[in-house]
N, C-alpha and C positions, 0 to 999 in steps of 0.2 A: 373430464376436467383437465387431464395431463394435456389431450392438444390443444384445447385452448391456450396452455399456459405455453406451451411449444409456441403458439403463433401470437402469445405477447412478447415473449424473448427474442423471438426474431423482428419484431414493429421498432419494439428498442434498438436491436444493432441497424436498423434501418435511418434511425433518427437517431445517431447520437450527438452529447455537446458535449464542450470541452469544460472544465474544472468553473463553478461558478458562474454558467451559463445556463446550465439545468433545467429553461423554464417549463419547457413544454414534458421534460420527464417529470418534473415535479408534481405539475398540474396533472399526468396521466395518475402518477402513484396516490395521490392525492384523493380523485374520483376513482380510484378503484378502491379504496381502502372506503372511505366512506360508502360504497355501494356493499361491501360487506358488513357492515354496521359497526363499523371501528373509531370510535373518536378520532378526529383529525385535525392537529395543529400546524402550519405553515408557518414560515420562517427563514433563516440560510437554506434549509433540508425541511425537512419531513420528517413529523412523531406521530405515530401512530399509537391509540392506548387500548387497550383491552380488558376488562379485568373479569375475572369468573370466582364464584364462591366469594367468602367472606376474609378471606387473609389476607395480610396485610404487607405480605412480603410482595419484592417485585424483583424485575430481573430484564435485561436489554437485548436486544438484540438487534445486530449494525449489517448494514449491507451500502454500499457504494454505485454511486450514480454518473460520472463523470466517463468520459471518454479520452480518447488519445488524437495528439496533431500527426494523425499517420492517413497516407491515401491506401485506401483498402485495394488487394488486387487479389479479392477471392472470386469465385466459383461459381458462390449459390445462387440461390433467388433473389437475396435479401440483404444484395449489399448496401454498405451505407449511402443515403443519399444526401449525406453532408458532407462536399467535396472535401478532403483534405482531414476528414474527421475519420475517425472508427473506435469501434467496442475493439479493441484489441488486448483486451486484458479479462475480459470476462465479466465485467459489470454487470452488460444486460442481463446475463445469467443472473448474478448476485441478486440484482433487485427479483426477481421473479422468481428464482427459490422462497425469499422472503414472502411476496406477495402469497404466495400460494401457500405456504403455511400458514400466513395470518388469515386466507378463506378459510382453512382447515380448522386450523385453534376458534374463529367465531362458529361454525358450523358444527364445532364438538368441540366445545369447553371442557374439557378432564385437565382440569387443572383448577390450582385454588392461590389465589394472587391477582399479579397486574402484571401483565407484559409490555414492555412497550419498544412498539417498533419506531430505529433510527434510519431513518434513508438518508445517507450521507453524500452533502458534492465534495469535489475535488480533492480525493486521495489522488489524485495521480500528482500534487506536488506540495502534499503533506500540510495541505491547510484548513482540509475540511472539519475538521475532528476537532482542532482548536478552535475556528472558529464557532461551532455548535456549541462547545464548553460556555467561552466569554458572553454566547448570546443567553445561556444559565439553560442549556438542555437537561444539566444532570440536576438543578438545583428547581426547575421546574414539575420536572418529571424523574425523581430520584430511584436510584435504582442500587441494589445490592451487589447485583455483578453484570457485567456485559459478556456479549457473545459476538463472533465474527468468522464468518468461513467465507473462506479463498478455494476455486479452483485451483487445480496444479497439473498443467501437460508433462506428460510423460512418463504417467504414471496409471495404475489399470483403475476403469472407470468405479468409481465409490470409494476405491480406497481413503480411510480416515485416517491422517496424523499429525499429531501435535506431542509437545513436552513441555517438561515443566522449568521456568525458569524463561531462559531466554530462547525467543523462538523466532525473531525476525531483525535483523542488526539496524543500526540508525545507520542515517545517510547526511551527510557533511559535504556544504562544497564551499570551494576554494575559489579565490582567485588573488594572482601575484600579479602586480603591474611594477614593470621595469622601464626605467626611466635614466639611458646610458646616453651616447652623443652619437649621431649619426655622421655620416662622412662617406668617401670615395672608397668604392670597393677594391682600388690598387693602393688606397694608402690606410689599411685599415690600425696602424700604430697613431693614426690620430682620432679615431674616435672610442665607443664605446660601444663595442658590438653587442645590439638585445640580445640576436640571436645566440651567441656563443656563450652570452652570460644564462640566458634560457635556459641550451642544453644541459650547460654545467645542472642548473639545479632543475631539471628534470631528472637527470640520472642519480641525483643525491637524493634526491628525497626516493626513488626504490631502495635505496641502504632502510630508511625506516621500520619498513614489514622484515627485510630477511635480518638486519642485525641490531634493531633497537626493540622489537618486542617480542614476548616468548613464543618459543615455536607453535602455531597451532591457535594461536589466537585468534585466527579468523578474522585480521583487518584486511582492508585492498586501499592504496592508495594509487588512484588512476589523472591522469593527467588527458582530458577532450579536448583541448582546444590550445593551440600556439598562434597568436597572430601578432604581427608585427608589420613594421609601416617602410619596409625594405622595397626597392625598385631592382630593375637590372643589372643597375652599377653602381648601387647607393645600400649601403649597410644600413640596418634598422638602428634607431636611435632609442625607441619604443617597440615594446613586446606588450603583449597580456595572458598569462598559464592561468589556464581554468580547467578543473577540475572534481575531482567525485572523491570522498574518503569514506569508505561502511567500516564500522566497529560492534563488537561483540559486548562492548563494557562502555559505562559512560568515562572511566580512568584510563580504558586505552586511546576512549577517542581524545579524550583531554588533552595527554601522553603524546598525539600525533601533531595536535595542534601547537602545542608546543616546541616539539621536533622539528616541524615545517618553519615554525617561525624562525628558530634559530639559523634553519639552512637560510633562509631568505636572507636574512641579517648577515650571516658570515659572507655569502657571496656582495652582497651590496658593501660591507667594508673591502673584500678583497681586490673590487673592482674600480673602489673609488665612485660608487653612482648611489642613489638612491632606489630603491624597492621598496614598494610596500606591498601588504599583507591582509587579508579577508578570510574569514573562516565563520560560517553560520551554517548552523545544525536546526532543520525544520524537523526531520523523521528521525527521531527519539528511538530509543530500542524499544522493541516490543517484547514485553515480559508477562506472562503467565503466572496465574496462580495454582495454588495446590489443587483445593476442592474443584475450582471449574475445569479444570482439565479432567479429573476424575471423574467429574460428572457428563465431560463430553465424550470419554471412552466407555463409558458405562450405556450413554444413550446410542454409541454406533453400535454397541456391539447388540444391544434390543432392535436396533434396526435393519440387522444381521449382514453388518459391514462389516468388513477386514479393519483392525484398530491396531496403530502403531502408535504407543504410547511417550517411546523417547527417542522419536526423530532425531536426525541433527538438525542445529537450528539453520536457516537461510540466510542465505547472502544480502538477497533484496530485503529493502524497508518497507514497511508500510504503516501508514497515517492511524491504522486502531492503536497503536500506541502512546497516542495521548487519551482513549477513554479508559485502555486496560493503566495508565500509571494514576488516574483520577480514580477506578472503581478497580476491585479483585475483578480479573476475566479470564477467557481465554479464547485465541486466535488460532484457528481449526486448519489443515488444509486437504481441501475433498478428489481426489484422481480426476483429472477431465478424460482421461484416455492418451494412447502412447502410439496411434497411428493415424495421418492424415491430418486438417487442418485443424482436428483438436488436442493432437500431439503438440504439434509447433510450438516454440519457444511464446512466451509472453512476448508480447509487443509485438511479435511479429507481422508484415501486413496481410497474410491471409490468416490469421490465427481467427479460429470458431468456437466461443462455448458450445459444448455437448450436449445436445437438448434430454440426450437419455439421462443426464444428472439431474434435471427438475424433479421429478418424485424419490429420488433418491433423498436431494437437500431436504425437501418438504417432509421427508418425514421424520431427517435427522434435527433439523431446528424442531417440529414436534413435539420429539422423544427428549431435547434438550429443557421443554421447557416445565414437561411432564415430571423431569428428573425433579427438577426445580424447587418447582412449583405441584407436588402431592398434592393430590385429590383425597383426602383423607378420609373422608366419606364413600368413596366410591374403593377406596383400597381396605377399608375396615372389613 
């Protein structure tokens, strides 16, 4: 069973689609879950329901379907053949952990409940998860707690860790449009330089991290993009700063947005121009609860994984943050390995899920659901 599952994880990053495009992964996860005899419901995503014995308890389990607008320039066999696309983050992995644990759990039910599996699109820009919610995923098929595991390169293959509390920061983005007077680049005393007005508050808003909030906070406020409508010899009259803000708290991201506005504001009075101001927040912090985290170091360590219980929390966001703020969960992250193209930074374009993690994941979702979800019968 492991290479088959090896050579559905590699069909995936063959064929991957971008966030809400998902159809043919859908329709794949789809007919495989129902050839396992798993109730199958269609939708945004994909629910998968299981139920074994007579209890009444349930419990979720989320894995991510989407792909990245990155051109692949790996190696193997099995590169993407959707130009311009790629599994660069590990998805195809994710669903096929899952997959293969939900053969596992129908094929040997020790367990006593309902599980139900989430195949989620477009985490990669924080909209999947919400929209599954509004479509009433949780209210459909109600659940106790959720579950989520993330590869992580660079770190040795299986290693399991998570903490409690905050484990994944929100992601905020910005953007400032300026609105000065353009003119002759030898007479720049008559107009209103974007550009000078730009840098000024590019360099002001890094004052935020190092002297408006406490040390160690864990915010980043990053500035991607400066464009402005400048020629040769003509000063911009028009700019646009676009940018990324990650927070640790939703008071320091509040905190930021605030700060940002006010720089915006003092530079538009000081200059005599008008700026305005955008700041929306899709990827919410992700926060963990008590018991599921206990209960996911308690199934790595049955699965005879190395368990690190109070990581530090990550820099990146990510989209299970809206089902762990709707239900108690907890968001896992599994070693992909720390050399070669399953080392590699996330996103990167030769980056490889580690196919030796599939029976590692499959047995730690398993043991997750085992923990759960007691067989009381079969434990008596």
């Amino acid at each position: 069973m492991g290479n088959d599952f090896a050579m559905l994880r590699q069909e995936f990053h063959r064929h991957p689609e971008l966030g809400f495009q998902e159809k043919r992964t859908k329709a794949r996860i789809a007919k495989l879950l129902d050839s396992y005899g798993i109730e199958v419901h269609e939708g945004i995503g994909v629910v998968g329901i299981l139920k074994a014995g007579t209890g009444n308890r349930a419990i979720g389990l989320r894995a991510d379907m989407d792909a990245l607008p990155i051109t692949e320039q790996s190696q193997h066999g099995y590169v993407s053949q959707n130009h311009g696309v790629m599994h660069a983050c590990g998805h195809d992995g994710h669903m096929t952990m899952l997959l293969s644990a939900a053969k596992t759990l129908a094929l040997d039910p020790q367990f006593d409940g309902t599980v139900v599996f989430i195949f989620q699109p477009n985490e990669e820009h924080g909209l999947g998860a919400g929209a599954m919610i509004d479509e009433g995923v949780l209210e459909r098929f109600p659940v106790e707690e959720i579950y989520g595991i993330h590869n992580l390169p660079g770190v040795p293959v299986g290693q399991v860790s998570t903490r409690k509390g905050l484990i994944c920061s929100s992601e905020s983005l910005f953007e400032i449009e300026i609105h000065g007077q353009g003119g002759h680049a030898s007479m720049p005393q008559a107009g209103r330089d974007a550009i000078t007005i730009g840098s000024e508050i590019v360099q002001t808003l890094q004052t935020i991290v190092s002297r408006k909030l406490a040390p160690g906070a864990g915010a980043v406020v990053s500035v991607t993009e400066f464009i402005a409508d400048g020629q040769r010899n003509v000063l911009p009259g028009h700019a646009i700063l676009k940018g990324d803000v990650r927070a640790r708290s939703p008071e320091d991201r509040n905190s930021i947005s605030q700060l940002m506005k006010q720089i915006v504001d003092g530079a538009a009075t000081a200059h005599g121009i008008r700026v305005t101001f955008e700041f929306n927040t899709e990827f919410i912090e992700t926060i963990n609860a008590d018991q599921p985290v206990d209960a996911c170091i308690r199934a790595a360590k049955a699965s005879g994984l190395e368990a690190i219980g109070d990581r530090e929390p990550m820099s990146f966001s990510e989209d299970f943050a809206h089902f762990s703020a709707a239900v108690p969960g907890c968001f896992v992250l599994l070693g992909n390995g720390e050399d070669g193209p399953t080392g590699q930074p996330l996103h990167s374009n030769d980056y490889d899920f580690n196919d030796e993690l599939l029976p590692i994941g499959t047995k730690l979702w398993t043991n997750i659901v085992r923990d759960r979800l007691p067989n009381h019968v079969e434990n008596s």
